[in-house]
C-alpha positions as CSV (number, residue, x, y, z in Angstrom):
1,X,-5.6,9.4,11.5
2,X,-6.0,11.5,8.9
3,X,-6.9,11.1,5.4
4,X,-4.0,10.8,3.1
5,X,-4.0,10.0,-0.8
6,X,-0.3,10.8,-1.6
7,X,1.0,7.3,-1.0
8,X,-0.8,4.4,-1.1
9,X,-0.7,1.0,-2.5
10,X,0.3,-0.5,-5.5
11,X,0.2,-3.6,-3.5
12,X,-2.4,-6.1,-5.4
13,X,-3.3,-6.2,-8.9
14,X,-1.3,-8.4,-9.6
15,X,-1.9,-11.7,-8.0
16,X,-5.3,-11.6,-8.2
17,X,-4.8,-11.4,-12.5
18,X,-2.4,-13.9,-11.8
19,X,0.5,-11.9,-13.2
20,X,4.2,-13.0,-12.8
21,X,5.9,-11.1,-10.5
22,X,9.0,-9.7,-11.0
23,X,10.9,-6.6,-9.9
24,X,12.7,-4.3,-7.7
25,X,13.5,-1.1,-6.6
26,X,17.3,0.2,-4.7
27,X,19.7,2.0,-4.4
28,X,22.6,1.6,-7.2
29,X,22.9,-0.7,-10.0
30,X,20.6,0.8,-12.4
31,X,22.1,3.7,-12.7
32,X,22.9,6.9,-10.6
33,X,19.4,8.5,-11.6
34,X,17.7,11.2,-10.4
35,X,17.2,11.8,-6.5
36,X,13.7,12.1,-6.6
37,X,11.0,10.0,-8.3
38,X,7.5,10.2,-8.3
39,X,5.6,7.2,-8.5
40,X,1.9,7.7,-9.4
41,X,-1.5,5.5,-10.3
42,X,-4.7,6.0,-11.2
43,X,-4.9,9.7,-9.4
44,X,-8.3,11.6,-9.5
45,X,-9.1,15.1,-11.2
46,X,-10.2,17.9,-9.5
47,X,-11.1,20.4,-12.2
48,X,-9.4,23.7,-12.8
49,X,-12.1,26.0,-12.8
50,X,-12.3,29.3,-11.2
51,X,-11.9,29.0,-7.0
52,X,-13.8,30.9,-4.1
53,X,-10.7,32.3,-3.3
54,X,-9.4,33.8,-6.6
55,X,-7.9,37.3,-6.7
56,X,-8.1,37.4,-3.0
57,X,-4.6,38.3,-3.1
58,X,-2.7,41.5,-2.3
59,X,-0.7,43.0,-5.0
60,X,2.6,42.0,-5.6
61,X,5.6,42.5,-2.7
62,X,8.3,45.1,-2.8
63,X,10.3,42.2,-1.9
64,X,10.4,38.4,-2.1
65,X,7.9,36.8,0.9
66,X,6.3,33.2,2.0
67,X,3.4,32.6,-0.5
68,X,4.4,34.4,-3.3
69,X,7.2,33.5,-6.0
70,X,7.9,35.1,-9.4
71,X,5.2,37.3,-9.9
72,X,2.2,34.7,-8.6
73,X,0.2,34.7,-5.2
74,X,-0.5,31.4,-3.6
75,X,-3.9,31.9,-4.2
76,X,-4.2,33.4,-7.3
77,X,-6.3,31.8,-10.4
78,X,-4.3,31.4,-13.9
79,X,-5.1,31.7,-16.9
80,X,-3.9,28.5,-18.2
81,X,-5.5,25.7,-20.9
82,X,-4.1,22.8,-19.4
83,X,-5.9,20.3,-21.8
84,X,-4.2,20.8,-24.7
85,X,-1.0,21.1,-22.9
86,X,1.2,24.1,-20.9
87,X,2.7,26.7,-23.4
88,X,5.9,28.4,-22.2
89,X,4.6,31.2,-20.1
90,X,1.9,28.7,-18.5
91,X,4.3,26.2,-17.5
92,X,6.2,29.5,-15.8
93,X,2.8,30.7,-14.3
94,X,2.0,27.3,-12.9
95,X,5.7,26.8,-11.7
96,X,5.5,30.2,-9.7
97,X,2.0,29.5,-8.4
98,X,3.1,25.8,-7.4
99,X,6.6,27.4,-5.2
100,X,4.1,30.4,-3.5
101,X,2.1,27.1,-2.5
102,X,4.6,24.8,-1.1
103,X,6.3,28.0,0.6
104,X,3.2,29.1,2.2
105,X,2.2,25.6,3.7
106,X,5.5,24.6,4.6
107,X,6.7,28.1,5.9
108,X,10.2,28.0,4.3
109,X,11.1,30.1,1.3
110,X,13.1,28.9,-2.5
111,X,16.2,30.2,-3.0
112,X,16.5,29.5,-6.9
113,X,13.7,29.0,-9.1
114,X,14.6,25.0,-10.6
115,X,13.9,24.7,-14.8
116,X,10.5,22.1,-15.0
117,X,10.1,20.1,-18.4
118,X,6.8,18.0,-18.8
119,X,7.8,14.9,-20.6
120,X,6.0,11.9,-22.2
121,X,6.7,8.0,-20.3
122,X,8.4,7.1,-23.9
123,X,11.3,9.8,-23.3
124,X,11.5,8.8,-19.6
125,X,11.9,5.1,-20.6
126,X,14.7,6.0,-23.1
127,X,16.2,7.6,-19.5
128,X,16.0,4.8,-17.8
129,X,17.0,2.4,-20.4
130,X,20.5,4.5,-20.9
131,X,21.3,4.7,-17.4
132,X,21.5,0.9,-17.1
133,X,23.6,0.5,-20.0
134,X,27.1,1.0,-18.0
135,X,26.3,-1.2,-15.0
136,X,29.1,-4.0,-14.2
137,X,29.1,-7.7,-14.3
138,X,30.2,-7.1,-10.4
139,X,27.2,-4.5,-10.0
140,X,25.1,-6.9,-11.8
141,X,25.8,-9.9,-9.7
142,X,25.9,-7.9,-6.0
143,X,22.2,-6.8,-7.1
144,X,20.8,-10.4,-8.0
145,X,22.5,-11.8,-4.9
146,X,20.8,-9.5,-2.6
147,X,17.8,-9.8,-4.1
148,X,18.2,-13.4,-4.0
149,X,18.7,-13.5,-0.2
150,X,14.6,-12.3,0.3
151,X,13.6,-14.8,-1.7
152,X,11.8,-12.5,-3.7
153,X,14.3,-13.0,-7.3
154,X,16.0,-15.8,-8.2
155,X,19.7,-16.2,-9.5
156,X,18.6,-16.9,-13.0
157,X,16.8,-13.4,-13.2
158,X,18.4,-9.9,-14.0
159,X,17.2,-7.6,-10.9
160,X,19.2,-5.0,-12.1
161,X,16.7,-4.8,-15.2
162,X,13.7,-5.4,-13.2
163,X,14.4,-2.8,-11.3
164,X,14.6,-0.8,-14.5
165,X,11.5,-1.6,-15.8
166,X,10.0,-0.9,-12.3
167,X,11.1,2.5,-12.5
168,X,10.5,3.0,-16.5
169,X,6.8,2.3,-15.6
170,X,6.1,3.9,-12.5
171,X,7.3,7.4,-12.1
172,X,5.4,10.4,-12.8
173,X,8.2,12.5,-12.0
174,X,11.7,13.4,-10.5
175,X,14.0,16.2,-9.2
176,X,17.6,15.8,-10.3
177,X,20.0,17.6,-7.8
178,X,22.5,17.4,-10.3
179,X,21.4,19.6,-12.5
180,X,19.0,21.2,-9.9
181,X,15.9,20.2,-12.9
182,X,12.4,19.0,-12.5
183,X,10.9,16.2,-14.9
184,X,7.2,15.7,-15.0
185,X,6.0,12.5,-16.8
186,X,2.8,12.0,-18.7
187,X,0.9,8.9,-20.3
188,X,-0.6,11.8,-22.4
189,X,1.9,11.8,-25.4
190,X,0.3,14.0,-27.6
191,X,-0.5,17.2,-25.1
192,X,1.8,15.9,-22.1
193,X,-0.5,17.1,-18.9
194,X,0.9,18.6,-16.0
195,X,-0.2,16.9,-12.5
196,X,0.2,19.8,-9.6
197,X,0.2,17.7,-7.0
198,X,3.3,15.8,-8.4
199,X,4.5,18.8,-9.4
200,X,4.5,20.0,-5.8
201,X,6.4,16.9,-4.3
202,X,9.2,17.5,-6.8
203,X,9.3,21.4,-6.2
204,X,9.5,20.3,-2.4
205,X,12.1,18.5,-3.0
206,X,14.1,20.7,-4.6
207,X,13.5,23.2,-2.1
208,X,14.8,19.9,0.9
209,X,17.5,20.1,-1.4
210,X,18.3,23.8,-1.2
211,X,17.8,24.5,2.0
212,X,19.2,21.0,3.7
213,X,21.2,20.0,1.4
214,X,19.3,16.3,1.5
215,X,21.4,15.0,-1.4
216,X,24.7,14.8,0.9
217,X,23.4,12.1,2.9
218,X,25.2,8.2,3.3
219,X,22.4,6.9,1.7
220,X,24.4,3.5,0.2
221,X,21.9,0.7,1.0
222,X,18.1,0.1,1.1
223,X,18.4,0.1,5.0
224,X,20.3,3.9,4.9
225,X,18.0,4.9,1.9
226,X,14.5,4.1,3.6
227,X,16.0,5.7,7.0
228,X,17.1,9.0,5.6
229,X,13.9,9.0,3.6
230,X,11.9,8.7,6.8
231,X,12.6,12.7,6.6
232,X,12.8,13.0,3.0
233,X,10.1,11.5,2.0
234,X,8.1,11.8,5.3
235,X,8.4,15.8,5.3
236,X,7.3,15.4,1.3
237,X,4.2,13.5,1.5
238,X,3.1,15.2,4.4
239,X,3.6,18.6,2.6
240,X,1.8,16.9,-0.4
241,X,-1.3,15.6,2.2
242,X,-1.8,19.0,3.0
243,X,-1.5,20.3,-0.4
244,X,-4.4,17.9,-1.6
245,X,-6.2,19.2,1.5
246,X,-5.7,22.4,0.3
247,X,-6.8,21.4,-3.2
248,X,-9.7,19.9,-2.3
249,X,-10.5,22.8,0.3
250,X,-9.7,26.4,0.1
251,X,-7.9,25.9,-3.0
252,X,-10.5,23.9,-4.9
253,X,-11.0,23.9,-8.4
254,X,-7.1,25.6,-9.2
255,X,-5.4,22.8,-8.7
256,X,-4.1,21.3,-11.7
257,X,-5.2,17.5,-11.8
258,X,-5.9,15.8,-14.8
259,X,-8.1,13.2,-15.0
260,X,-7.2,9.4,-16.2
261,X,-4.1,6.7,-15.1
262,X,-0.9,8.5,-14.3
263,X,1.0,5.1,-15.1
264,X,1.1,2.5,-18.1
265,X,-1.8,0.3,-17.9
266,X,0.4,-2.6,-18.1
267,X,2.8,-1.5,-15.2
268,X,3.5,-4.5,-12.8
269,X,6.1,-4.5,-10.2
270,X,7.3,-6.5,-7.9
271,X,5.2,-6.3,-5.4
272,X,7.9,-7.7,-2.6
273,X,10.4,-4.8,-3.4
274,X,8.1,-2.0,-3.6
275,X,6.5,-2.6,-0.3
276,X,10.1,-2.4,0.8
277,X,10.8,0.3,-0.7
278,X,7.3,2.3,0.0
279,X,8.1,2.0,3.6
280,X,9.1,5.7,4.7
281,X,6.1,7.0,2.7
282,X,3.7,5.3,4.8
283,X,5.6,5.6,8.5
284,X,7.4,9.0,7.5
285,X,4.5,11.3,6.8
286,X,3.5,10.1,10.3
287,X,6.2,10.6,12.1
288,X,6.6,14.0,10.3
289,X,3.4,15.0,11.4
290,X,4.2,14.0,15.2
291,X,7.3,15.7,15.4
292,X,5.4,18.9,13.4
293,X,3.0,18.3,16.3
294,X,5.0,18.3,19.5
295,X,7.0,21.4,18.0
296,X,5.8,22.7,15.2
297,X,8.2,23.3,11.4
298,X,11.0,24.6,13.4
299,X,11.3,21.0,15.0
300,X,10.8,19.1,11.5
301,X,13.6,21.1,10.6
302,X,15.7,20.1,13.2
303,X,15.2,16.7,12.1
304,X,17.4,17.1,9.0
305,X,20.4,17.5,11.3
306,X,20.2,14.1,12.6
307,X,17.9,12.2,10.7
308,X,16.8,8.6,11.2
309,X,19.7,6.3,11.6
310,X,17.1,3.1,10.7
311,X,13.9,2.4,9.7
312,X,13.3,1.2,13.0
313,X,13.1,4.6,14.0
314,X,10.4,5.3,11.8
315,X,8.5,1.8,12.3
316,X,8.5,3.3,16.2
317,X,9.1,6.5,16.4
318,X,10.0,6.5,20.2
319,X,12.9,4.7,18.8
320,X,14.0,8.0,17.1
321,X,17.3,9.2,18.9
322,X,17.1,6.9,21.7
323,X,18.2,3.5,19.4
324,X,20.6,3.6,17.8
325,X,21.2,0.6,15.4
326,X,24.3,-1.7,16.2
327,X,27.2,-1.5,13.4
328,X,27.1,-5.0,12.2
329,X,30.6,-6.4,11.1
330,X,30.9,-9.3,8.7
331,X,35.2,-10.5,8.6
332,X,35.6,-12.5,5.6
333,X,36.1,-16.1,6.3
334,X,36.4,-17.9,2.7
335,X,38.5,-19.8,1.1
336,X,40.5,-18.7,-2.0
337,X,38.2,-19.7,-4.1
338,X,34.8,-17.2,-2.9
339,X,35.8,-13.7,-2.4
340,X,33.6,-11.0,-1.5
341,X,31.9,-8.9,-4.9
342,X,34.2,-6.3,-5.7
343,X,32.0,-3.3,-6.7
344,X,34.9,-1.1,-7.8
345,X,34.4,1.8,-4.5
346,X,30.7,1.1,-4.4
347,X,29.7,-0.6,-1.1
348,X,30.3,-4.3,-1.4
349,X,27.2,-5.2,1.3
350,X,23.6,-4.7,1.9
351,X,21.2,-3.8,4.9
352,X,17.5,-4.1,4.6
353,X,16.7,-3.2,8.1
354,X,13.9,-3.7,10.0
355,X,11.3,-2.9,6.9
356,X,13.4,-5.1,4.6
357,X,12.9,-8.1,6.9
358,X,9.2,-7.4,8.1
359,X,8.4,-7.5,4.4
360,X,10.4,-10.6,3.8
361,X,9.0,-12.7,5.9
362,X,5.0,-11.1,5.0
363,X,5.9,-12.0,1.4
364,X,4.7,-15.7,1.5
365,X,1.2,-14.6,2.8
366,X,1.2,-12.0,-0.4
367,X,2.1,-15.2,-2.7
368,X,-0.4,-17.5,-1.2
369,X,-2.9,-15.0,-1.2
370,X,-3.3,-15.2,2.4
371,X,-3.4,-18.7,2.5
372,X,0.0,-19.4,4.0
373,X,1.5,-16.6,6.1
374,X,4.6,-16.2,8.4
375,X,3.6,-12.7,9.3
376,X,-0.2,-12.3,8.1
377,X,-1.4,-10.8,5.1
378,X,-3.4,-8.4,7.2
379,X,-1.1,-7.6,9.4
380,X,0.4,-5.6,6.8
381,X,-2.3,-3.5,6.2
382,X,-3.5,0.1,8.7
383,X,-7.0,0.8,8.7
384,X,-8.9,3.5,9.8
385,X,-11.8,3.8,12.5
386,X,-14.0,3.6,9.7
387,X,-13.0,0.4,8.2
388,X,-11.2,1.6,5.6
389,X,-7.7,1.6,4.5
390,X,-5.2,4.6,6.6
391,X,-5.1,6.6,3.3
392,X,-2.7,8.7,5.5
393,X,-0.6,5.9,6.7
394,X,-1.2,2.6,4.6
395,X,0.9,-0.3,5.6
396,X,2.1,-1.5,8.9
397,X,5.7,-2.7,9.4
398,X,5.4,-3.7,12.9
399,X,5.3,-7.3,13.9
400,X,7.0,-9.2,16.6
401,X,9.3,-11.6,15.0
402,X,11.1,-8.2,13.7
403,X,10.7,-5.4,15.9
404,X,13.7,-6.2,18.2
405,X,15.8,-5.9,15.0
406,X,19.2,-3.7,15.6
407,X,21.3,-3.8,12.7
408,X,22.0,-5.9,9.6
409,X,24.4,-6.8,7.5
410,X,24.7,-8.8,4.2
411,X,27.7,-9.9,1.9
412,X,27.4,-11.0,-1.4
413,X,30.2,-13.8,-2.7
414,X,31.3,-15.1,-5.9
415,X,34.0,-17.5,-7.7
416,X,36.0,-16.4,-11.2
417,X,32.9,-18.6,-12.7
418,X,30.0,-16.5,-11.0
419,X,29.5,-13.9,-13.8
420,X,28.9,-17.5,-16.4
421,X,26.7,-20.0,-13.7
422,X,25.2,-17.5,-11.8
423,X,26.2,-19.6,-8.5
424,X,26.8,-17.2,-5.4
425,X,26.7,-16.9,-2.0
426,X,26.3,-14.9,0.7
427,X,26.8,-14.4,4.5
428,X,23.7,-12.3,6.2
429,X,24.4,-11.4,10.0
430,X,21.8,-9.6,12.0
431,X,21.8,-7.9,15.4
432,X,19.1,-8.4,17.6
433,X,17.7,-6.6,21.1
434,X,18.2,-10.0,22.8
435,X,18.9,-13.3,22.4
436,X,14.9,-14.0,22.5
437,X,14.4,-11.9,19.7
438,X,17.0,-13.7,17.4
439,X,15.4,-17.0,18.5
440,X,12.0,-15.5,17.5
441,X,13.4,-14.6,14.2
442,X,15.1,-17.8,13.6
443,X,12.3,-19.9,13.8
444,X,10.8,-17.5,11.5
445,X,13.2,-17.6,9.1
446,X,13.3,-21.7,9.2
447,X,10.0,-21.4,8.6
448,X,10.4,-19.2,5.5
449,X,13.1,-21.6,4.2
450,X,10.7,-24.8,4.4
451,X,7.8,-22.1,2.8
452,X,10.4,-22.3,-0.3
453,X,11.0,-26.2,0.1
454,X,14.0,-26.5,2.2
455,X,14.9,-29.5,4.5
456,X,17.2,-30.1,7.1
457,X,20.3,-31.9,6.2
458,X,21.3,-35.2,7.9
459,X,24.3,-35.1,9.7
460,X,24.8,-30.9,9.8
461,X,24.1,-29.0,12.4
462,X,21.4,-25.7,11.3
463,X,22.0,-26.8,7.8
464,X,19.1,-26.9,5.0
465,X,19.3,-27.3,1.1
466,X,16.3,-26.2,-1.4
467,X,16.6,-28.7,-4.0
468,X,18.2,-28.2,-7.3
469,X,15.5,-27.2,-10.1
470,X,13.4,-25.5,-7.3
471,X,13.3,-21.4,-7.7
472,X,16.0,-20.6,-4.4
473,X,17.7,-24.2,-5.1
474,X,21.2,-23.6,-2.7
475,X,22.2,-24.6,0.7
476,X,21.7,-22.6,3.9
477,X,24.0,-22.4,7.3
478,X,21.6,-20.8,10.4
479,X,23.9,-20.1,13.5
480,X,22.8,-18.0,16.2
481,X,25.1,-16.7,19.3
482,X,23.6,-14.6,22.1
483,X,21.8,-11.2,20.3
484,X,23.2,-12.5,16.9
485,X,22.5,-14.7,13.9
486,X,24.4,-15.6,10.8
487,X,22.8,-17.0,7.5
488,X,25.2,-18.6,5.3
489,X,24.1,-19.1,1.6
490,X,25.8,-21.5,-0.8
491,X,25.3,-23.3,-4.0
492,X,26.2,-26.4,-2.0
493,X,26.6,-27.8,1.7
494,X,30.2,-28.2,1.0
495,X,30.4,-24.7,-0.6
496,X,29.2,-23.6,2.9
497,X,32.3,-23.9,4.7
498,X,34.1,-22.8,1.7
499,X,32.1,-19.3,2.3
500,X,32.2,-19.1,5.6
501,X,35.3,-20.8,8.0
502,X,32.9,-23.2,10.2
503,X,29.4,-23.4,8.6
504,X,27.3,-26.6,8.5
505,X,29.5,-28.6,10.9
506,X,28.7,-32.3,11.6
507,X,26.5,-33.6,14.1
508,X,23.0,-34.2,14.8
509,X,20.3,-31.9,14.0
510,X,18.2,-30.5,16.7
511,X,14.8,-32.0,16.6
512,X,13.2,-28.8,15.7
513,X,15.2,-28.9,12.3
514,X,14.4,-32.5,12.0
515,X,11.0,-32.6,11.9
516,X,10.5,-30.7,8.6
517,X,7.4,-29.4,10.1
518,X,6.5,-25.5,9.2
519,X,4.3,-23.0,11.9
520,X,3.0,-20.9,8.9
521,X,-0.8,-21.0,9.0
522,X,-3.3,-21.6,6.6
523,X,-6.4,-19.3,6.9
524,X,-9.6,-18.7,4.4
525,X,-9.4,-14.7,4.9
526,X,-7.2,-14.3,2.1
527,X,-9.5,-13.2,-0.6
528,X,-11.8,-11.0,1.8
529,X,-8.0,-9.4,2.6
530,X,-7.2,-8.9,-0.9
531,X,-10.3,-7.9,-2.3
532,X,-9.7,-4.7,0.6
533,X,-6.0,-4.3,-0.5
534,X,-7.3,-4.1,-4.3
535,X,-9.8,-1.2,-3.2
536,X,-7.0,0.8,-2.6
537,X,-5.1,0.6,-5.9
538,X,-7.7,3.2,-7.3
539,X,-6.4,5.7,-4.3
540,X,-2.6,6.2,-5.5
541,X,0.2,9.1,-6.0
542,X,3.1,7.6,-5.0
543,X,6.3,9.9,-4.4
544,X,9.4,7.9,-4.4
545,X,13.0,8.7,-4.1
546,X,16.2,7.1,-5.6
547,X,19.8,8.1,-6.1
């Protein structure tokens, strides 16, 4: 596979300082934002100096062509001082020179030239900050719920402000269809510096924007989000790979690349949520590239008129328009006292797909430092024939107890009282292949309830309860029937039923729920595995997209 420094992972500093972890990126809550975000660390100069290739270029076109955009050749040298900042008619020089690029390597030309603005991470805080300010005690409490239900925040914490702070510290820059601007964010707050190679993955995106019109798509939960940004963001960090090839090949010494961290020294997210959420920048650049392969840009193009319905289709790309997920439908079976979050028009449900559930149940193994595991710590993790980290293709979301996934579905409920005791519920159905696949993932999942101290409950049938004062204290309903299974959360066993019509009946539970006994494994590899996932921190240039 082939080298790739665009995305990579943010994935381990912070256990090994012992750091608490808190966070999460998604679609919604914290505020409508701009479409496109670029998440950066700790990216590598390349010098400006004068290139090989400099005024090889023809003079300038009688009319507008591939390569060339206001005035500037691809490969044309500027005249720029980048170090002390871009005046005016740099930024516009460097602008033009970044569109002739992206047009000539990805063979499609801008129609409109979109305003860029280099701006310091205070400004873009401020941003963030005021875009959380009119979310809803309904938004507020659909976020923490869902959240909740990965076991990756608790009730007691605000996710939508995590999720804020996550995004206050990590971008490096985003594309706003709304106003059809680019934003590019520096740590340097005295001469803001300009980052090409972020500045490319924004200018692609307007360009996605322009000529597909990527904003219109359904892209309401994390599960639609990470599938339609198997082409967003796949066709973006591929076009960004091949721009740093460029930069560091035929192009080499032009490119714009300051040196020093692209993100605040002290920025720590939540490790769970991101790897979610990084999912289509490690399998979409891939499957980009094997679709680019088999027919070239005029069949990556194609792809944006039916683009992937799941992340499943990205995960396995032989998946892609052959599987389509199953519609999951969750009829509301409470009493009058829960009720399902009213989000005022905003979807009132969640889907984490395929990633979303590989992810939670690799978590534990990320907490335990590899020490406990449902899905190993490794597993998570590509590497390349020479023993190193996929640079091109990082993570793996591929593992057994989650690949026959087909469709997911889960609803957050509250009382009158929720907004003041933060007690909630929620009822989580899932499609499977087969029956055999939602066993699999049951025992999984039971396994991932005792991880966070659950126990079976005498006299219920698939009932557990995590202990009051513990971090995910509640009650838990498991049912599955045929190629389905239900979770059913609750702040009590007798709230269960009151959730859902039928949960935690009486009788007897099965021996496998009585024995308390849990198949993670314990391993010694989990330093030698985290010591290789902390190598890679040094590699990043994360492009990340939110709406």
């Amino acid at each position: 596979m082939v080298s790739r420094t665009g995305v990579v992972v943010v994935i381990v500093a912070v256990a090994l300082v012992g750091v608490p972890v808190a966070g999460a990126i998604g679609p919604g809550p914290a505020g409508p934002g701009p479409a496109y975000d670029t998440f950066n660390e700790s990216q590598q100069a390349a010098g400006t100096d004068a290139s090989p290739i400099a005024d090889q270029q023809p003079p300038d076109p009688d009319e507008d062509v591939l390569g060339w955009e206001n005035g500037y050749w691809y490969n044309e040298t500027l005249d720029v001082t980048p170090e002390d900042g871009l005046n005016d008619s740099e930024l516009e020089a460097v602008v033009a020179r970044g569109m002739a690029r992206v047009e000539e390597i990805r063979r499609l030309e801008f129609e409109t030239t979109p305003p860029v603005e280099v701006i310091g991470r205070d400004d873009y805080q401020q941003r963030v900050e005021n875009r959380t300010t009119n979310t809803t005690e309904a938004q507020e409490l659909h976020q923490n719920v869902k959240y909740e239900a990965l076991f990756m925040i608790n009730e007691s914490t605000d996710a939508v402000a995590v999720q804020a702070s996550n995004r206050a510290g990590g971008v490096g820059g985003f594309y706003d269809p709304s106003t059809g601007e680019i934003k590019i964010v520096s740590e340097n707050t005295e001469t803001p510096q300009m980052n090409e190679i972020t500045l490319s993955q924004e200018l692609f995106h307007a360009l996605q924007d322009q000529r597909f019109n990527v904003s219109a798509y359904n892209q309401s939960t994390r599960e639609l989000h990470n599938a339609k940004d198997g082409i967003i963001e796949g066709d973006g960090n591929y076009v960004d790979h091949l721009y740093q090839e460029r930069c560091d090949g035929a192009w080499n010494g032009t490119c714009l690349e300051p040196s020093g961290q692209d993100t605040p020294s002290d920025f720590q997210p939540h490790l769970g949520l991101y790897q979610i959420l990084l999912q289509p920048y490690s399998d979409g650049p891939a499957f980009v590239e094997g679709v680019r392969e088999d027919g070239g840009w005029d069949a990556v193009n194609a792809i944006y008129e039916n683009p992937p319905a799941s992340t499943e289709q990205t995960i396995h790309p032989e998946k892609y328009g052959e599987d389509e997920p199953t519609d999951v439908s969750v009829p509301d079976r409470s009493d009058e006292r829960w009720r399902p979050v009213d989000t005022n028009g905003s979807v009132d449900y969640a889907s984490f797909g395929e990633a979303g559930l590989y992810v939670t149940l690799w978590y534990p193994a990320f907490q335990t430092q590899g020490m406990t595991a449902i899905v190993p710590l490794q597993n998570h993790i590509n590497y390349a024939p020479d023993g190193g980290v996929d640079q091109f293709d990082p993570y793996d979301y591929n593992h057994t107890v989650t690949a026959g996934w087909d469709g997911d579905k889960l609803v957050p409920y509250v009382t009158d009282q929720s907004s003041e005791t933060n007690e909630t519920g929620y009822v989580y159905k899932m499609a499977w292949d087969s029956p055999e696949d939602a066993t699999e993932f049951q025992t999984a999942y039971e396994e991932l309830l005792q991880f966070n101290g659950a126990e079976p409950v005498d006299g219920r049938i698939g009932t557990y309860r995590i202990p009051d004062g513990q971090e995910f204290g509640d009650a838990f309903y498991l049912n599955q029937t045929d190629d389905q299974l239900v979770v059913v959360n609750a702040p009590s066993v007798e709230d269960l039923s009151a959730v859902r019509d039928g949960a935690a009946p009486d009788g007897e539970p099965t021996p496998t729920e009585a024995s308390g006994s849990t198949t993670t494994t314990t391993s010694g590899d989990g330093f030698t595995v985290l010591t290789v996932l902390l190598a890679v921190v040094g590699l990043v240039g994360i492009a990340t997209r939110h709406r």
